[in-house]
N, C-alpha and C positions, 0 to 999 in steps of 0.2 A: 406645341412640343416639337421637337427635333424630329422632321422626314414623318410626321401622325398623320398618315393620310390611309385612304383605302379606296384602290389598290393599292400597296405599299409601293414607295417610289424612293430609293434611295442611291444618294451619289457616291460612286463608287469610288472615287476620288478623295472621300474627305477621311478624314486621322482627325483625333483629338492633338495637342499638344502633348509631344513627350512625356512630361513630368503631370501632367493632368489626370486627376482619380476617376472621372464617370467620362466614358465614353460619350453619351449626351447627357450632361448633369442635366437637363431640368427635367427630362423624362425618368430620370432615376432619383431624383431628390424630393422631386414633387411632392405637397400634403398628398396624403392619401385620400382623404373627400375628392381633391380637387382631379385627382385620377380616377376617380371612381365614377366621376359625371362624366368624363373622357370615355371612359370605359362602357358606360349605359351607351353614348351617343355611335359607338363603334360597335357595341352589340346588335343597336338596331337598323345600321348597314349593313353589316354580315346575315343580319337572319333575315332582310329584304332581299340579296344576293343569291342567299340557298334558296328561300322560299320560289322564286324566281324560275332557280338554273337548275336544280335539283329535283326531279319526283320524289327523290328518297325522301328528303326533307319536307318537300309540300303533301305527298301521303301520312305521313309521322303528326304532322302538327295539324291536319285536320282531322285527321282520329283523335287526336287529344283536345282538340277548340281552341287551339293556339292559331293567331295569325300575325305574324311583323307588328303589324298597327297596333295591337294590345301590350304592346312591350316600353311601359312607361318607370320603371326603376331598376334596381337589378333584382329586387325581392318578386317582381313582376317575371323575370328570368327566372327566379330560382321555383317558384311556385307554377308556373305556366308551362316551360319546356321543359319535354321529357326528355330522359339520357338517352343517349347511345350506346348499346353492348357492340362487344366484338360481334358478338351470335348475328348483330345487326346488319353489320358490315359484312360476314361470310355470304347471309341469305342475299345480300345485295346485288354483289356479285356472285352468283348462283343465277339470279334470276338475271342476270343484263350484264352479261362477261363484255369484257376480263376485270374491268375496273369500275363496275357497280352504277346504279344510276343517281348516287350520290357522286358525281365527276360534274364540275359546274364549267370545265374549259372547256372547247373541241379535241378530238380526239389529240388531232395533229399539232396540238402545245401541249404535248407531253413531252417532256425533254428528258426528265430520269426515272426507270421505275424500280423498286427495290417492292419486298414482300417480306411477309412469314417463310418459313422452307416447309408449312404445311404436313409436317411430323404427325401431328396428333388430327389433322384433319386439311381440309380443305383450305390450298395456301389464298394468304391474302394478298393484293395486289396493290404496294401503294404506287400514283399516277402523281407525279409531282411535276407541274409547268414551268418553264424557263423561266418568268418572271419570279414565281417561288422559291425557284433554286437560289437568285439572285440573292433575295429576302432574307430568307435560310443562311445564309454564308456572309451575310451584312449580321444577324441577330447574334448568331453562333461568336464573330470577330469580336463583337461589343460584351459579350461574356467573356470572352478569352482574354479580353483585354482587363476586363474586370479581376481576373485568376492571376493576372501579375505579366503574362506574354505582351511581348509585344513585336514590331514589324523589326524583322531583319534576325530573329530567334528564330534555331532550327527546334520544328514539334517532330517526331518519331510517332507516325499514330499504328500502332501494334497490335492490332485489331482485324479480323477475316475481313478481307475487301471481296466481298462478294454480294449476298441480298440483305445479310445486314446493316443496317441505317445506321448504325452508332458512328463507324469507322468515317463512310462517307460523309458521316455530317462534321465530323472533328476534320476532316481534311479539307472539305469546302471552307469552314469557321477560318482556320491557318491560312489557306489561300487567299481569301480575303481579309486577315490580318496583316499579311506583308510575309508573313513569315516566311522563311525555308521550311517546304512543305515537307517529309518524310514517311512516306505512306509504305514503311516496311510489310505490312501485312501480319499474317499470322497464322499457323494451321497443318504446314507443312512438317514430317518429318525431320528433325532437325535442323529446323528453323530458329525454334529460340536460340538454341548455341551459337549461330551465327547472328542473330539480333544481338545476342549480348558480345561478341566482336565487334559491330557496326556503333553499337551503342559509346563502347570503349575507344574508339577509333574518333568517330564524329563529337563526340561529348555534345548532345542537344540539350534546348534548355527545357523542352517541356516533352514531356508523354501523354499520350492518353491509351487506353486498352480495360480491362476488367481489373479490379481486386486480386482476381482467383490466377492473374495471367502474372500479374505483377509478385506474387511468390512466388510465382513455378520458375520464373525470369531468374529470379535470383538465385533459386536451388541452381538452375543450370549455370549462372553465371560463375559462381561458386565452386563447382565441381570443373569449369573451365580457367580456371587461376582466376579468376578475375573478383573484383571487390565492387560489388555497383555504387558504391559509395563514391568510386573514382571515375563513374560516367558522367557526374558534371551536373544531375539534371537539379533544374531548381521549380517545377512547379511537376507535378503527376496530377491529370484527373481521368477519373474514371466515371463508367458506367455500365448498365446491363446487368447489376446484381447489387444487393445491398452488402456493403462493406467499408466505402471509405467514406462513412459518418459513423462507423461501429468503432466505438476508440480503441479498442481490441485489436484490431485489423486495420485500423489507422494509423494507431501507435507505430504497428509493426512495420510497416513500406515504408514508413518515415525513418523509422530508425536504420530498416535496410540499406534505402537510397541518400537519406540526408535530404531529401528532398517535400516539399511544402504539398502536402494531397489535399485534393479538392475535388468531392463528390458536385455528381451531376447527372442528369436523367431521368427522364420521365417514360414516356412513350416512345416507337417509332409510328406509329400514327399520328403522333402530335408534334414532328418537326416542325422548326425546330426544338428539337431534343431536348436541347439545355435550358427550354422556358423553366426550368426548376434548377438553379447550381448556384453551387457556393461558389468565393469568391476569396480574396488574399487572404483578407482580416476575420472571415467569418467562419464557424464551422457549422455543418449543416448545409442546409440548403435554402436561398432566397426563390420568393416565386415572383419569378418576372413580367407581372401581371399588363404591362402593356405588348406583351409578345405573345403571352399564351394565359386568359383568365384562367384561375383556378380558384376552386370553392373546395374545402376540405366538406366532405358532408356525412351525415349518417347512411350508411350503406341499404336500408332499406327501404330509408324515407325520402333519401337522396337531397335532405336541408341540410342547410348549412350548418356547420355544427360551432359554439363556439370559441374562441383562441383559447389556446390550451388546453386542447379535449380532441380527442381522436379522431379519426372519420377516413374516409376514402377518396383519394381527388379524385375533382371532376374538372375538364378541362372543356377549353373553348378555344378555338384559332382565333386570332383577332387579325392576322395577313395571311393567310392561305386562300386563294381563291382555286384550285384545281381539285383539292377531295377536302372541301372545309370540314373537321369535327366540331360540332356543337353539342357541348353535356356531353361529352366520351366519357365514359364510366370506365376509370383505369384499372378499379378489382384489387386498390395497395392499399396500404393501411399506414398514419404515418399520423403527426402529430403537428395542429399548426402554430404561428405565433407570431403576435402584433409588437414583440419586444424592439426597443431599436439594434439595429444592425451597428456595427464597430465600423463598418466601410462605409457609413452614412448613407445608404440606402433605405428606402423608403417604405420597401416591399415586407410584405408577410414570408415571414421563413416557415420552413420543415427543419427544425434544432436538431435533432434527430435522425434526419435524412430520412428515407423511405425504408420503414421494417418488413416492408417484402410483401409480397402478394395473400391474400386475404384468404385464398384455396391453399397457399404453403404450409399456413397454421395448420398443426398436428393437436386436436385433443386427446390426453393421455389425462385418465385416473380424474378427468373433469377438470385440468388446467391447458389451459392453451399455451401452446409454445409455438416460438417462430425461429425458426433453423437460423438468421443471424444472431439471437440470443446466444445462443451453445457456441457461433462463433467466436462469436465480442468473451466468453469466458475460455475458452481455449488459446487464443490468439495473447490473452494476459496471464496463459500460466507458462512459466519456466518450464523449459524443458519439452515444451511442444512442436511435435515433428514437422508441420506444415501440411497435415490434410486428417480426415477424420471422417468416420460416415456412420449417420444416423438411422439405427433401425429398431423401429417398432413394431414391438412382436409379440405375442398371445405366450404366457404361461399358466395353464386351467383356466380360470377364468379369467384373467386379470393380463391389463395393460403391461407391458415391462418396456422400458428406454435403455436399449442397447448402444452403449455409444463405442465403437472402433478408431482408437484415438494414436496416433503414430507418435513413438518418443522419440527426442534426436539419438545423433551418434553419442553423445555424450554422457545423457541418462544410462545409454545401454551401458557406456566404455566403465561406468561408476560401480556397475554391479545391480544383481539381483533385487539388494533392498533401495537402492536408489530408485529404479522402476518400480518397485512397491510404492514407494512415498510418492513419485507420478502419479499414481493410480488412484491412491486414496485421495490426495486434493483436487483432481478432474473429480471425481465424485463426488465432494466435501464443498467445492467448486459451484457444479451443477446445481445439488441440491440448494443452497446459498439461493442460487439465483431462481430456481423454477418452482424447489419443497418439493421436487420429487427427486425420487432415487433413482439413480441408474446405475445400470451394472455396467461398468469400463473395462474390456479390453484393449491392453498394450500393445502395439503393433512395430514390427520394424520403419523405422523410415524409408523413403518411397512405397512400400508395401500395398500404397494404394494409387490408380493413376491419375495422374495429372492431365489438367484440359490445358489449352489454348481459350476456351472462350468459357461461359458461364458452370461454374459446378454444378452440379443435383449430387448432394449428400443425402438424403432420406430415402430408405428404403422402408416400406408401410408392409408389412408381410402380416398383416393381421387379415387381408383378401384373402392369402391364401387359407388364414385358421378358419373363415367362413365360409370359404369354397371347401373346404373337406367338412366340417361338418354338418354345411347342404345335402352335400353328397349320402353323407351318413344317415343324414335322416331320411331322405330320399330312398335310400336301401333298405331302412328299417317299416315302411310303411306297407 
């Protein structure tokens, strides 16, 4: 196959031809058997590599009786090596700072380090080596190339350029496409209103940033005379939240921009990123399984679970040598499939894209719900203002789905019963899709804020109907 080696080694020098659909057709056309033996034979490089360089890895796999040498299929992988949690990698670095004793380079080929922002705990530290970054921004091009861009196309990536991965890895991908790189950023006070200038001004051909970023873009563009439809752009991908495989929310930036969306994303542990992205012809998401293995599995059993049946990916680097993950346990939930791809690709897709993280699901009333669902049916009703926030909340004893749903100007400009009929079909809506009831509150437009980077819609206030009734009992004893 095209540059299959390990270490990965690739010339930086080479373009497919113009008009040519796979960036390296035989590694993207390939039977699948005939990758999957590819794939055993680079599995059991990687895990002689870590096993090797790694404590973290050679403590792990001899608690478990796993050793390199016993790794003779990939059923021998899926049965033998245990996953990786995050928990795994925090304790890691905890114990052998800054960058855990899962780092298989010398300190000093650390060339870029990006992280978690450590919000909810102890930030994590990715250590990513020059050779990698290289790797990185050769994989990243040969997707992007796959998405319809190509060299001498200005990308606009509109995404916080700080310890976020997303951004950096879309502007490494660009720079090693050819392209006019555009690393507007994101995050500033009146920032969008001038991207949506710059955007009008430059007309680029492709974007990348969030879902959540790509509507608040347009509100502001909108409110600044401008029509995004007149920025030119012809490909939009995204990542960092589930939405542009929600046809709801796909529909809609398409129809905003005119422009052709293409989900993408997996981890920032598992750079490159886009071992999981759709492509021109395809919707969803292919898994780029000579860049980043992926096993869709049962979350408890961590098998492989099979096409067309749900599970949780689990990934493996197959070119990372600086912090390799091996079995990362990514905590999403998503659906896979063996169907053939429209872009003649060979790989297993996510049709679906990723329905979000597995701790997102909210059980209400004994059905589980996933906060892109209530998207995907908001984003397809008329008249919907562009944000909405989800809260569940304790009335006597019983579960209730609060939905906070913003109508546009229009519903308001119609009258009273216009926003009534809103109200009833988000409800009529919902239930449709979940069987449960919610009570919908009609809100002004903007009424609620807008991010720059990933939404958190659900507020769970049913802690605090347990924290007061603690209490209460607490009092009464």
């Amino acid at each position: 196959m095209e540059y299959w080696s390990f270490p990965p080694r690739y010339d930086d020098d080479y373009f497919p031809a113009p008009d040519q659909r796979h960036w390296f057709p035989e590694r993207e056309t390939q039977h699948p058997a005939d990758r999957e033996a590819a794939i055993l034979a680079r599995l059991q490089q990687v895990c002689a590599y870590a096993y090797a360089a790694a404590p973290f890895y050679r403590r792990k796999w001899d608690q478990a009786g796993f050793h390199p040498s016993h790794l003779r299929s990939l059923e021998d992988f899926e049965d033998k090596v245990p996953v990786v949690t995050k928990a795994d990698l925090r304790a890691s670095q905890a114990a052998a700072p800054p960058f855990g004793d899962y780092l298989c380079v010398p300190d000093g080929e650390v060339f870029h380090v990006h992280g978690t922002s450590g919000t909810t705990g102890r930030p994590t530290a990715f250590a990513i080596g020059r050779q990698d970054w290289r790797a990185i921004a050769n994989a990243h091009a040969r997707i992007m190339w796959a998405m319809g861009l190509r060299p001498g196309d200005m990308v606009c990536v509109a995404a916080i350029l700080s310890l976020y991965m997303g951004s950096w890895g879309a502007l490494a991908g660009a720079e090693r496409l050819g392209a006019k790189a555009f690393p507007f950023g994101a995050g500033a006070p009146g920032m969008s209103a001038r991207c949506a200038q710059w955007l009008a001004a430059l007309r680029p051909a492709g974007f990348y940033g969030t879902p959540t970023y790509a509507l608040h873009l347009a509100d502001v563009a909108v409110k600044e005379g401008l029509n995004p439809r007149d920025f030119g752009l012809k490909v939009m991908f995204f990542s960092g939240e589930p939405g542009a495989s929600v046809p709801g929310v796909r529909d809609r930036i398409e129809d905003l921009y005119g422009a052709r969306v293409i989900d993408s994303g997996s981890m920032a542990e598992m750079t490159p990123w886009m071992n999981v992205a759709g492509t021109a012809e395809t919707r969803g998401l292919l898994c780029w399984q000579d860049v980043v293995y992926t096993e869709v599995c049962d979350p408890k059993s961590h098998r492989r679970v099979p096409y067309g049946m749900r599970g949780t990916p689990i990934y493996t680097h197959l070119e990372r040598t600086s912090q390799p993950m091996i079995r990362l346990a990514s905590g999403d939930l998503t659906l896979w499939s063996d169907a053939p791809n429209p872009c003649g690709r060979t790989y297993p897709s996510l049709p679906n894209g990723i329905f979000g993280r597995i701790d997102d699901m909210f059980t209400i009333r004994g059905e589980n719900v996933y906060p892109s669902e209530i998207d995907a049916v908001l984003n397809q009703t008329p008249g919907y203002g562009g944000e909405h926030q989800i809260v569940i909340t304790r009335d006597a004893a019983m579960d209730e789905l609060v939905l906070k749903v913003e109508a546009d100007a229009v519903t308001f400009a119609l009258g009273r019963d216009q926003v009534e009929r809103f109200r009833g079909e988000v409800a009529r809506s919902v239930q449709r899709l979940l069987g449960l009831r919610a009570v919908v509150e009609v809100i002004d437009t903007g009424a609620l804020p807008r991010t720059d980077f990933k939404a958190r819609r659900v507020v769970d206030d049913r802690d605090v109907f347990r924290a007061m009734n603690a209490q209460l009992r607490a009092g009464g004893a």
